[in-house]
C-alpha positions as CSV (number, residue, x, y, z in Angstrom):
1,X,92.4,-122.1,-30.0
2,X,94.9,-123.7,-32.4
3,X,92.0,-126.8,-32.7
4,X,89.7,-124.7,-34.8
5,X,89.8,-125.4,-38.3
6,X,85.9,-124.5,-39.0
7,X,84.2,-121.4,-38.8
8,X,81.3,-123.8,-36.7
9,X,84.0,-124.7,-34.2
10,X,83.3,-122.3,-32.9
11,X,80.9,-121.3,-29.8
12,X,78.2,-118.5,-29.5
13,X,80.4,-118.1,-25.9
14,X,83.9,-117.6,-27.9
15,X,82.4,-115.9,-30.5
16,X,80.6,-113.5,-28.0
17,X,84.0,-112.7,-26.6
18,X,85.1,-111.3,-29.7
19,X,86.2,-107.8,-30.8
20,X,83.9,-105.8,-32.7
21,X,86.8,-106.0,-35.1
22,X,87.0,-109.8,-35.5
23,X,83.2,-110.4,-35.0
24,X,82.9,-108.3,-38.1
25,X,85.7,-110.7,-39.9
26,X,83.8,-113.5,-39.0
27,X,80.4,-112.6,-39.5
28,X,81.8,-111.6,-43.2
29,X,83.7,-114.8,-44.1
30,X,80.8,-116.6,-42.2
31,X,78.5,-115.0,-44.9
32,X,80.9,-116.0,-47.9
33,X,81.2,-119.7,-46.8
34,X,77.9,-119.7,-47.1
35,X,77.3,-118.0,-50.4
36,X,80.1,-120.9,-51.5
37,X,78.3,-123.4,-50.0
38,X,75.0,-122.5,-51.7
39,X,77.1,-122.1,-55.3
40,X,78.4,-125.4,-54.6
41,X,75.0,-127.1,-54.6
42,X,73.7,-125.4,-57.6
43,X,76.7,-126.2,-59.2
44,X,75.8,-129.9,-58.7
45,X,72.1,-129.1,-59.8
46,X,73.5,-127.4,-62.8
47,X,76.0,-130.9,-62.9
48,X,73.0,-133.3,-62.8
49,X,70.5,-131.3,-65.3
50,X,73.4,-131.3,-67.9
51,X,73.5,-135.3,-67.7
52,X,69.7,-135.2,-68.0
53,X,70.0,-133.3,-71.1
54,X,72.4,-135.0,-72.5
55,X,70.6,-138.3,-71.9
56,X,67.1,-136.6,-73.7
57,X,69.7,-135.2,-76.7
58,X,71.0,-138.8,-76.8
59,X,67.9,-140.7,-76.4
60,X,65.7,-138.8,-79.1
61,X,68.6,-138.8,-81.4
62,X,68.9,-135.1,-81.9
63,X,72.6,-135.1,-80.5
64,X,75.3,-135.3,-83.7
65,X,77.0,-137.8,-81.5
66,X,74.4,-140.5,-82.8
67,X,76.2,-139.9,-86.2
68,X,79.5,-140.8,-84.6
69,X,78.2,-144.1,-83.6
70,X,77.0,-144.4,-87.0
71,X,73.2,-144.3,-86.0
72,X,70.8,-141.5,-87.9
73,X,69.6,-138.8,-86.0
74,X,66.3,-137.7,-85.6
75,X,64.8,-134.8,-88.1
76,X,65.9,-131.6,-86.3
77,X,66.4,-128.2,-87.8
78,X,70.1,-127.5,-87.6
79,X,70.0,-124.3,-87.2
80,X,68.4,-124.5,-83.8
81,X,70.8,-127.3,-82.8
82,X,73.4,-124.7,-83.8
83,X,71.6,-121.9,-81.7
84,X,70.8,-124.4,-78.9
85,X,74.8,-125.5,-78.5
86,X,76.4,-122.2,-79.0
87,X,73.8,-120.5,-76.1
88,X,74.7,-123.4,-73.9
89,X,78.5,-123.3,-74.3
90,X,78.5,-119.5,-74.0
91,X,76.6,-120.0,-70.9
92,X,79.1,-122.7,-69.5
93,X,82.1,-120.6,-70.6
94,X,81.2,-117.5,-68.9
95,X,80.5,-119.3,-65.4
96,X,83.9,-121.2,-66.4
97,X,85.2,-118.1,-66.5
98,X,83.2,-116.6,-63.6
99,X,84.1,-119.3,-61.5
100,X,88.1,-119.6,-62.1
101,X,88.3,-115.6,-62.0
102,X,86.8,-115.7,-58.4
103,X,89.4,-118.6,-57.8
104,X,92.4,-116.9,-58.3
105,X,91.4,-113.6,-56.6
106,X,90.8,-115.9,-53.5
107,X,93.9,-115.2,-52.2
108,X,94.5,-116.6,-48.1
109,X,98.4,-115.6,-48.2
110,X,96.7,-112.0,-48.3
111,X,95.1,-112.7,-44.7
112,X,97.3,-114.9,-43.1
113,X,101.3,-115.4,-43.8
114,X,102.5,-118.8,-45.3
């Protein structure tokens, strides 16, 4: 079995001849790769709907980065810009740090030896 390199390669027949041991294992990190998998594509959702906001920021002239191409920006209370951009990095730094936490417990020389 030295071929398999996905979870999928694998048959309902192989997978049928399994321990109760390792069809436990693999139902479990079958489970997890697809927990990844779905985090992966809201990642790129999350990805995308930051370039949309940044393109209505940009566009309307509320971003400060208008005034670093020496355009005006719009009228726009600064104190909800403020609000607005320290919510949104706090957000983005906690699933930063979410994300590279998770990373480094992810371990696979503590299931199979290098």
């Amino acid at each position: 079995m030295a071929d398999k390199k996905l979870l999928k390669d694998y048959t309902k027949e192989e997978i049928a001849e399994f321990s109760a041991l390792e069809k436990e294992a693999y139902d479990r990190a079958n489970k997890l790769n697809k927990e990844f998998i779905h985090i992966e594509s809201l990642l790129g959702d999350l990805t995308e709907h930051w370039k949309e906001y940044f393109i209505f920021l940009e566009d309307n002239k509320i971003s400060k980065i208008c005034e670093f191409y020496g355009d005006k920006t719009a009228p726009f209370d600064d104190e909800l810009r403020e609000v607005i951009a320290a919510n949104l990095k706090t957000s983005l730094n906690s699933v930063h740090k979410a994300v590279n936490y998770n990373t480094k417990k992810i371990d696979t020389g503590r299931i199979i030896d290098r």
